[in-house]
VOPAGU-2260 file (C-alpha; in pm, 1 decimal, decimal comma):
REM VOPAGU-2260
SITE   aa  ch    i         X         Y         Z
SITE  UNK   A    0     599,0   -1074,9     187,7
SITE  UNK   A    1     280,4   -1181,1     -75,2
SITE  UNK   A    2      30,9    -968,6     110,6
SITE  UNK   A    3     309,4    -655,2     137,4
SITE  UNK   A    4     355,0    -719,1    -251,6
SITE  UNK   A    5     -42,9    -722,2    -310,1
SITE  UNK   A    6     -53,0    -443,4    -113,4
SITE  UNK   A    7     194,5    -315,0    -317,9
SITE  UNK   A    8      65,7    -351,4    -618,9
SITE  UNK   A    9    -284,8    -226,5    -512,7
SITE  UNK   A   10    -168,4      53,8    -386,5
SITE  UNK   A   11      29,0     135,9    -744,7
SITE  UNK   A   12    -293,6      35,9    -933,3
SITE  UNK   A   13    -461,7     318,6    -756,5
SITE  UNK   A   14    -189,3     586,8    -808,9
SITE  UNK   A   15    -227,8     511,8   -1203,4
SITE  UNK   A   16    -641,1     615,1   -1137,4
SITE  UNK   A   17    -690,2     993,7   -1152,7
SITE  UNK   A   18    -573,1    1186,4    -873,3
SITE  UNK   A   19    -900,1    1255,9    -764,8
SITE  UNK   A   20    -959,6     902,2    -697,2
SITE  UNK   A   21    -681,5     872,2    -467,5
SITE  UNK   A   22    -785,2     886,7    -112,7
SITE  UNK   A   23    -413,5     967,7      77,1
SITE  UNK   A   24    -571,3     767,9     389,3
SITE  UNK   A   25    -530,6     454,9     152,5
SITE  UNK   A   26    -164,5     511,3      99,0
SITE  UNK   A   27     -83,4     574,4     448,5
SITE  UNK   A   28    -263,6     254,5     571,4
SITE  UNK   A   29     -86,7      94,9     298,7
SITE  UNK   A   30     294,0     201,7     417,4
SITE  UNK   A   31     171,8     132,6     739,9
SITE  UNK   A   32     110,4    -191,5     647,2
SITE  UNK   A   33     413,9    -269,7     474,5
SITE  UNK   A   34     637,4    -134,3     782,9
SITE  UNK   A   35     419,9    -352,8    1027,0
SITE  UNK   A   36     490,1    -688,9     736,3
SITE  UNK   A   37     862,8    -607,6     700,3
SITE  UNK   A   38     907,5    -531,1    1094,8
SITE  UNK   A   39     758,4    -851,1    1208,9
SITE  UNK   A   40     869,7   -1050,2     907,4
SITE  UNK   A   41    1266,0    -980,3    1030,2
């Protein structure tokens, strides 16, 4: 769960940038990630 929670927390970091800077590819390989982590983790 440490690299889900850095991923977490990355992922928040960049939703606090301007909106411009967001690229919504990041956030869907992040929640992809996190599914894959919390799947495999059970």
């Amino acid at each position: 769960f440490t690299l889900a929670n850095q991923i977490l927390v990355r992922l928040t970091e960049r939703m606090e940038l301007p909106a411009s800077r967001i690229r919504p590819s990041d956030a869907i390989y992040a929640i992809k990630r996190i599914v894959q982590i919390y799947h495999y983790d059970r």
